[in-house]
Every structure is written in C-alpha cells, then in structure tokens.
Backbone as CSV, one residue per row, in Angstrom:
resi,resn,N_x,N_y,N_z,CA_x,CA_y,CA_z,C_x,C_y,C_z
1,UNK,-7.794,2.235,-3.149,-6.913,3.367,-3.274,-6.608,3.533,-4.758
2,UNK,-6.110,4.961,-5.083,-5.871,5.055,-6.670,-4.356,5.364,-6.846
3,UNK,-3.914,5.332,-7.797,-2.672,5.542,-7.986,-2.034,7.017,-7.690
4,UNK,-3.222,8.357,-8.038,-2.549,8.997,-7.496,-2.397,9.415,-5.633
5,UNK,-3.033,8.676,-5.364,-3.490,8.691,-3.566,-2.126,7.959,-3.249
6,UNK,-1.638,6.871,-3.486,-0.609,5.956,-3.610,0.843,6.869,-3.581
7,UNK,1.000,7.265,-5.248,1.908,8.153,-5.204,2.395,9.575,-4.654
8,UNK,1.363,9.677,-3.802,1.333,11.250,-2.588,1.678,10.664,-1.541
9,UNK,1.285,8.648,-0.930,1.778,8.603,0.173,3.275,7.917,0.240
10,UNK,3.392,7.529,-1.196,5.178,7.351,-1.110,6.070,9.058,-1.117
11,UNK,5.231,9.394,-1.627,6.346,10.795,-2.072,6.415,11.682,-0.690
12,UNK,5.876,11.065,0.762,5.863,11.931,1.697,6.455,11.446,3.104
13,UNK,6.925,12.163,3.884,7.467,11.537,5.105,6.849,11.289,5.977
14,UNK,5.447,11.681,6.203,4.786,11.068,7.124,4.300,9.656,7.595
15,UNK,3.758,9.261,8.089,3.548,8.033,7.985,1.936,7.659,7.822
16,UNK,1.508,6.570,7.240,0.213,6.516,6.903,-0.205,4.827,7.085
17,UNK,-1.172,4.532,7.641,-2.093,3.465,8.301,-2.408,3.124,6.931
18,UNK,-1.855,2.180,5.800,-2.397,1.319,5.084,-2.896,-0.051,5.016
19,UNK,-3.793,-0.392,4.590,-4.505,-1.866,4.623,-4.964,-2.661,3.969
20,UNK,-4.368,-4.029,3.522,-4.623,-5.100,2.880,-5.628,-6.437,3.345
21,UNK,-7.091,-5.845,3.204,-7.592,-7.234,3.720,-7.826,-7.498,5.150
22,UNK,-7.692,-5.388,5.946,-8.130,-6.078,7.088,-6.667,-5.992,7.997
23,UNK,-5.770,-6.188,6.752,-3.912,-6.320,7.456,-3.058,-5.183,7.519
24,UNK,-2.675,-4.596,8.737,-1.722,-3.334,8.177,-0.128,-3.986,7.330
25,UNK,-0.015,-3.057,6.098,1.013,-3.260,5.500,1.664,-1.978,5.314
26,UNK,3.104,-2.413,4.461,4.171,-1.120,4.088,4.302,-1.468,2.884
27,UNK,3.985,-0.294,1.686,4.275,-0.656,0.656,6.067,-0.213,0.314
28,UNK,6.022,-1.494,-0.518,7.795,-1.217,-0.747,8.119,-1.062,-1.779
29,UNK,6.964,-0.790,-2.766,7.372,-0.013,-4.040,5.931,-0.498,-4.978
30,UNK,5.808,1.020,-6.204,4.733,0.301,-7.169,5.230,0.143,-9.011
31,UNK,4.473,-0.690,-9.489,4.592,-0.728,-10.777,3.298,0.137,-11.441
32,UNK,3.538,1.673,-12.132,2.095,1.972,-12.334,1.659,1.675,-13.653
33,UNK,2.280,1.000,-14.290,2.005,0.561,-15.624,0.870,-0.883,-15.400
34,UNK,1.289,-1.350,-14.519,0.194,-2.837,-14.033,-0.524,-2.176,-13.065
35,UNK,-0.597,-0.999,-12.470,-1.539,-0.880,-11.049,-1.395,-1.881,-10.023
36,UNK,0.165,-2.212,-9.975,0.363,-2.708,-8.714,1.415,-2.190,-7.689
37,UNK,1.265,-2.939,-6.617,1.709,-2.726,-5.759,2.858,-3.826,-4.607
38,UNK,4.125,-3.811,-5.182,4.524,-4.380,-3.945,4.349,-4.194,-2.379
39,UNK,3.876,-5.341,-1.526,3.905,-5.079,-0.135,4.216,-5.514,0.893
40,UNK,4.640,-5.076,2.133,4.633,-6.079,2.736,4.063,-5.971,4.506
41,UNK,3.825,-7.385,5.144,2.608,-7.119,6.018,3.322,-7.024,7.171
42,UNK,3.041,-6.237,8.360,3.466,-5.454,9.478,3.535,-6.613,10.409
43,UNK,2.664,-8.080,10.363,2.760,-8.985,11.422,3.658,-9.846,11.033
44,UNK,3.940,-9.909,10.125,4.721,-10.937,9.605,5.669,-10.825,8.439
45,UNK,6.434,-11.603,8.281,7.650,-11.165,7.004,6.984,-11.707,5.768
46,UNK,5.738,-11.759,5.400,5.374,-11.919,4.022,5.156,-11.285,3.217
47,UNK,5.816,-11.289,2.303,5.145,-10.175,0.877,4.196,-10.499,-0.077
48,UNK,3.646,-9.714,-1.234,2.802,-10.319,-1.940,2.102,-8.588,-2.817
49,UNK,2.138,-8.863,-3.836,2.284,-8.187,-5.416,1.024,-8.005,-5.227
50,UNK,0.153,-7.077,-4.845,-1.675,-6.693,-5.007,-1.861,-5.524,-6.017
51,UNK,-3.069,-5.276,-5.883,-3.616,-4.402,-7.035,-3.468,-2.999,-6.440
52,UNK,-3.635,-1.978,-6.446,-3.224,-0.399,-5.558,-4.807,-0.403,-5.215
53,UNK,-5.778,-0.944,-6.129,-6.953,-0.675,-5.677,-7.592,-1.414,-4.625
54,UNK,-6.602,-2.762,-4.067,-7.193,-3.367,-3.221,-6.152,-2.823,-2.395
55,UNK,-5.877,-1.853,-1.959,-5.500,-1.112,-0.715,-6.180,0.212,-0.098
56,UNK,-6.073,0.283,1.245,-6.958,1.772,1.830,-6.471,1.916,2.981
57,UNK,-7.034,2.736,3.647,-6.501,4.061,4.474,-7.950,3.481,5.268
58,UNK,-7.057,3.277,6.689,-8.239,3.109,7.498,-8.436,4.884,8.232
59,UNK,-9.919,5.016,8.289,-10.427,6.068,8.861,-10.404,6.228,10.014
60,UNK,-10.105,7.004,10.553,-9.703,7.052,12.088,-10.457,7.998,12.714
C-alpha cells in the first residue's frame, strides 16, 4: 500500500479489509515522515509499528 492509498482510508468512514502478513488489522495511526504505520491485529491484542508498504487490501 502507498501512503496516499493509506491516507484516503483513514480520512473515510467506511470500513476497509486491511492486511498484515496474511492478518486482518486496524490501523491506529501513521507516521508519514518514516512510512509507517501503527497497527493493530483483529485476533489478538498485539500491536506492532510496520512499513505502509507492507500493508494491502485484500481483493474481494
């Protein structure tokens, strides 16, 4: 994913199927100066600081 794909799906109310690795997550905020991304994962209460580019939009 790119930063501006990122910043269209925070800036909107819909909801959107993002994925870390296979894992659905919620991002809970980004840094765009590092191209990251706080997140966190839908099965479990773990978080963890990734790159925006190692996130995507599963195709449905």
């Amino acid at each position: 994913m790119d930063l501006e794909r990122m910043n269209s799906i925070l800036n909107n109310d819909n909801k959107f199927d993002i994925f870390y690795k296979e894992r659905p997550v919620w991002v809970q905020g980004i840094n765009e100066s590092d191209q990251m991304a706080k997140i966190g994962f839908v099965d479990n209460f773990e978080e963890k600081d990734v790159f925006i580019k190692d996130l995507y939009e599963r195709n449905l």
